[in-house]
BAMARVEX-959816 format. One record per residue (C-alpha): residue in one letter; z, y, x. Coordinates in steps of 0.2 Angstrom, whole numbers, plus 5000, padded with zeros to 4 digits. Last residue first. Layout:
# BAMARVEX-959816
aZYX/...
***
This chain:
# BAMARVEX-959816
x484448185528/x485248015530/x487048125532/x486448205515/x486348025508/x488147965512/x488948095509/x488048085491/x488747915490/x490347965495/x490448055483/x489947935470/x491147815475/x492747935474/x492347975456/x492047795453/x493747765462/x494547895452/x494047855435/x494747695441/x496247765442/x496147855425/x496247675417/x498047645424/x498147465432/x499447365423/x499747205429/x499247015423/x500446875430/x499646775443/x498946585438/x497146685439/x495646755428/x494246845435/x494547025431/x494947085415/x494047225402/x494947305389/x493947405375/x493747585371/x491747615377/x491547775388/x490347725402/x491847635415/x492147525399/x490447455396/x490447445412/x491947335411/x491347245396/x489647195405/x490847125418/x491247165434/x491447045449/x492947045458/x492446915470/x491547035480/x489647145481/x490047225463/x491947275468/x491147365484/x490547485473/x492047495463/x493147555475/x494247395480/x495447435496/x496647325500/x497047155492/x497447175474/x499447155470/x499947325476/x498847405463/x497147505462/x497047575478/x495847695486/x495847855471/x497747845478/x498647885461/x499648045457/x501348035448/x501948205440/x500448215429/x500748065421/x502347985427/x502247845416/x503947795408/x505447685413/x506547655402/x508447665409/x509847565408/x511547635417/x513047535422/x514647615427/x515747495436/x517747545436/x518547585450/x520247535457/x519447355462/x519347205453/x520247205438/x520547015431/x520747065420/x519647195410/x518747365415/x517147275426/x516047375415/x515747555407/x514147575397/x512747685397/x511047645387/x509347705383/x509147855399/x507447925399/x506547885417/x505047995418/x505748075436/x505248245432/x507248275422/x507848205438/x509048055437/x510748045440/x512147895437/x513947945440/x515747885444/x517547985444/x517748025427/x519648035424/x521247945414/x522747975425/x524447905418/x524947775429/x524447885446/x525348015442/x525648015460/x524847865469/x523547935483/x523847825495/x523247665486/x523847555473/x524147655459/x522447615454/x522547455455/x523547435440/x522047485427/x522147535410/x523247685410/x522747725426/x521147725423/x519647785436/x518047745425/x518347845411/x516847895403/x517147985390/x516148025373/x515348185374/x513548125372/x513347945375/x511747935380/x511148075390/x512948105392/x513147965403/x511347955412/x511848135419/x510348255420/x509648325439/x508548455438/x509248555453/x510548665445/x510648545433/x511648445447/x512648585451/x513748535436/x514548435445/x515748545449/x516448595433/x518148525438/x518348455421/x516948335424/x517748265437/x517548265457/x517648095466/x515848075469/x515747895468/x514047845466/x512047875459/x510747975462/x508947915455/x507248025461/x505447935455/x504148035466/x502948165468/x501348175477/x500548055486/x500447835482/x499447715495/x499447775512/x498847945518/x500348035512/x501947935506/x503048025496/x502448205497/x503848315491/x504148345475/x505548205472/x506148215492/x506548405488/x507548355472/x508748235479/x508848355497/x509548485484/x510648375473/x511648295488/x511748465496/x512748565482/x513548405481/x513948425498/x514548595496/x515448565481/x516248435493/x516848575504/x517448695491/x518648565482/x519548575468/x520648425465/x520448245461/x521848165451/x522648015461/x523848135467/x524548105487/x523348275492/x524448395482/x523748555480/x522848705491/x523848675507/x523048505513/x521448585510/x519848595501/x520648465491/x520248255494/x519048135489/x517548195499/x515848125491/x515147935493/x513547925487/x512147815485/x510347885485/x509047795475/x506947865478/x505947775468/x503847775469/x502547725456/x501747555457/x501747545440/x503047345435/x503147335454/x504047475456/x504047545474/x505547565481/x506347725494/x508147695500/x509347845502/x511247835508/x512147985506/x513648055518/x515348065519/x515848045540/x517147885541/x517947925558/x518048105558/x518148095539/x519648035542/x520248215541/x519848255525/x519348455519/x517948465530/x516348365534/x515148505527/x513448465534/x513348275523/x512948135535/x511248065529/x510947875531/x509147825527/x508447665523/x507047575531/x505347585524/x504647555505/x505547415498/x504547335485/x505547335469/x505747225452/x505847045457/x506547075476/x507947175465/x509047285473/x510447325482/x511047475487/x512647485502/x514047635506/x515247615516/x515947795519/x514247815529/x513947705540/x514447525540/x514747465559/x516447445560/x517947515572/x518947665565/x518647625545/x518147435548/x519547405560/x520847475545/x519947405531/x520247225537/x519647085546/x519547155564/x521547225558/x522047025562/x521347015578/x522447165581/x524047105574/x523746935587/x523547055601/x525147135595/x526146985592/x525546895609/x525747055619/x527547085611/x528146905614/x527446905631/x528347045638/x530147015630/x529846845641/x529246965654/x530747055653/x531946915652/x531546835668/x531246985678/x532546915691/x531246805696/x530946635703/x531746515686/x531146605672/x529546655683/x529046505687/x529146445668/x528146595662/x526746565673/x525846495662/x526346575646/x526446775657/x524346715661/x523846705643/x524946855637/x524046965650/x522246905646/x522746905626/x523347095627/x521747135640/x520647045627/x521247145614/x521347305620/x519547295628/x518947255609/x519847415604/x519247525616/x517547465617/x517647505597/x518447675597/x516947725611/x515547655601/x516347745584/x516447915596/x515047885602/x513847885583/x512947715581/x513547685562/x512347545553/x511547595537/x511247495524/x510247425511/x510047255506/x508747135496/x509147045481/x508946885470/x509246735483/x510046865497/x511146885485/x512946795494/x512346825511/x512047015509/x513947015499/x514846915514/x514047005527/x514547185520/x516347115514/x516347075534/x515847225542/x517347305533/x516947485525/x516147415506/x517047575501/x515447615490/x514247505480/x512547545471/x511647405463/x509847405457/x508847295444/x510647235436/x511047075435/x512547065426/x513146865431/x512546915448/x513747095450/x515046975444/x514946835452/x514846945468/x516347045462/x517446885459/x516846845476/x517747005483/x519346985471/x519446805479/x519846855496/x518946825512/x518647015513/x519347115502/x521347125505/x521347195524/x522147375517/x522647335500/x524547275505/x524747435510/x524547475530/x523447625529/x521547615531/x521247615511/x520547455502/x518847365500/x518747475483/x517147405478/x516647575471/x515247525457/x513747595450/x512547485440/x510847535439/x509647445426/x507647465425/x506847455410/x504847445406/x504147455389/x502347395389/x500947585387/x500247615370/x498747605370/x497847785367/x496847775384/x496247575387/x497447485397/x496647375411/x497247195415/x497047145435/x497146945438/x497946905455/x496346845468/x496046665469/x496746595486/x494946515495/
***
């Protein structure tokens, strides 16, 4: 018979164990879908498995990337830290992706088909036809352009019009020590779509993944986001500078980001299972608006404080640099490119959210420079929720089998002790199940306040139904 995981309970007045969690945000930059020499450069390459030794070597708790848009820089990066973390993503099944991608794969079978058939009969034809030179002219340009097209399924282009990765590429990781994953993600295309027109074929959008914190067994909600990179029009400034402009349609997502963060804080997190009421809420990403602008300030409009300043107070945070960073005169958006020093990268967390920031650092920002982006990597204490967090009177703690009120407790293998009840009647001492080769847990004494609350009404249900 497997021994039940030893449950520790914290008396009121001691002071709770520190708890940190780290969040590293971080644009992979998997290169624009123009033809640079950036375009197909992530996947396979050495700059991508420089970001997975890097990313390991750090080990943050949870890992937000955008641009990851090639199926194949997703793959690689799931199967490189499937070991230490679980992924998140959302797959694309929009029609206009399906119909781009049976287009596409019928184009290159047709090309291959065609230029197949003109090789073996290429020789008949040199000698039987006068068309001799045409088809030879033929299969030269099938055979370069079907062999072009195989080559763009590993790129940024066939990921952007073609891939599967939804939205703008965005992916969380996080640890399988720290978390419990708590359903499937959820991809949400912002309303406002405006202002870029590849946003057509790469909607923005916010990826959200609910965790259950293993360390208290409270609830975190992490969204990623990608926000629109461009003006609110190709007329209101110069859409090739690598400054970002004012935008009314990515204040508009923002404006939505911040408001669907705060509602899934207080709403119910997960009713008639084993946490309700409100919920960790973390937002973190590439939202491609700077501080100058003023429109991240919407946040506080919702509750929402930036890790950055929390810590680091006015100092900047200059995670798109020119000045330092080569690659980021490397994409489309190239003017002033050398001199540019902006905030382009964020960590949020609701001021409910019992999360104080303790450190902010940029990383990644020295050779060999990985991507265009600098990381931005946030450390956070985690605090008990208290009157924000509500327990399940049924559960004590992931790690106990099912339900354990204390009356069935009595009659099972997690016997009380004279201590315990000495405990549940008023006395300030810790009590401890049955010892076990699991590591101790935390279970909140006001919980079991709960249960024996529970317990006794359901023992005076129980009595009036006998009556």
């Amino acid at each position: 018979m497997a021994r039940r995981p030893a449950v520790r309970f914290r008396t009121p007045g001691a002071p709770p164990r520190k708890r940190e969690v780290s969040v590293l945000t971080f644009n992979v930059y998997a290169g624009p879908p123009l033809p640079t020499r950036f375009a197909g450069s992530l996947e396979g390459s050495t700059r991508l498995q420089q970001q997975i030794d890097a990313i390991l070597h750090l080990s943050p708790d949870v890992v937000c990337l955008q641009e990851v848009l090639a199926d194949g820089v997703r793959s690689t990066i799931e199967a490189s830290v499937q070991d230490v973390y679980n992924s998140s993503y959302a797959q694309d099944a929009s029609t206009i992706h399906r119909a781009f991608r049976a287009i596409g794969s019928l184009a290159v079978l047709l090309l291959y088909t065609i230029s197949s058939l003109a090789a073996w009969r290429c020789s008949q034809w040199m000698t039987e036809s006068r068309l001799a030179p045409t088809c030879c002219v033929f299969l030269l340009i099938s055979t370069l352009v079907a062999r072009i097209l195989l080559n763009l399924t590993h790129s940024t282009v066939w990921g952007f019009f073609f891939g599967d990765t939804h939205p703008s590429g965005l992916m969380i990781l996080y640890k399988k020590d720290t978390f419990y994953p708590r359903g499937a993600p959820l991809a949400m295309q912002y309303n406002d779509q405006q202002g870029d027109l590849m946003n057509l074929f790469r909607p923005r959008g916010v990826l959200w993944q609910q965790l259950e914190l293993k360390c208290d067994g409270s609830l975190l909600w992490v969204g990623n986001t990608h926000a629109d990179a461009l003006s609110s029009g190709l007329e209101a400034s110069d859409v090739r500078s690598s400054t970002s402009q004012p935008s009314l349609h990515r204040c508009a997502q923002l404006s939505e980001l911040f408001s669907v963060a705060e509602h899934l804080g207080s709403e119910s997190a997960s009713r008639g299972q084993r946490h309700y009421g409100s919920a960790r809420v973390l937002v973190a990403g590439d939202f491609n608006t700077t501080r100058e602008l003023d429109e991240i300030k919407v946040a506080a409009k919702f509750g929402f404080g930036d890790a950055w300043i929390s810590v680091n107070g006015e100092m900047p945070c200059f995670s798109w640099d020119g000045v330092r960073n080569p690659l980021v005169a490397s994409g489309f958006q190239t003017d002033g490119a050398e001199t540019i020093q902006c905030t382009f990268d964020y960590v949020f967390t609701h001021k409910k959210a019992a999360m104080r920031p303790t450190s902010a650092k940029l990383v990644f920002d020295s050779p060999p420079f990985m991507s265009d982006h600098f990381g931005v990597l946030t450390s956070f204490e985690v605090q008990p929720l208290g009157a924000h967090m509500k327990r399940d009177p049924l559960f004590l703690h992931p790690s106990v089998d099912g339900l354990v009120p204390l009356s069935l407790a009595k009659n099972s293998g997690l016997a009380m002790s004279t201590r315990m009840q000495a405990h549940l009647t008023g006395s300030d001492t810790d009590v401890t199940f049955a010892s076990s080769t699991e590591p101790e847990t935390d279970v909140d004494v006001a919980a079991l306040s709960d249960l024996q609350s529970w317990n006794e009404s359901e023992s005076r249900a129980k009595r009036s139904k006998s009556w």
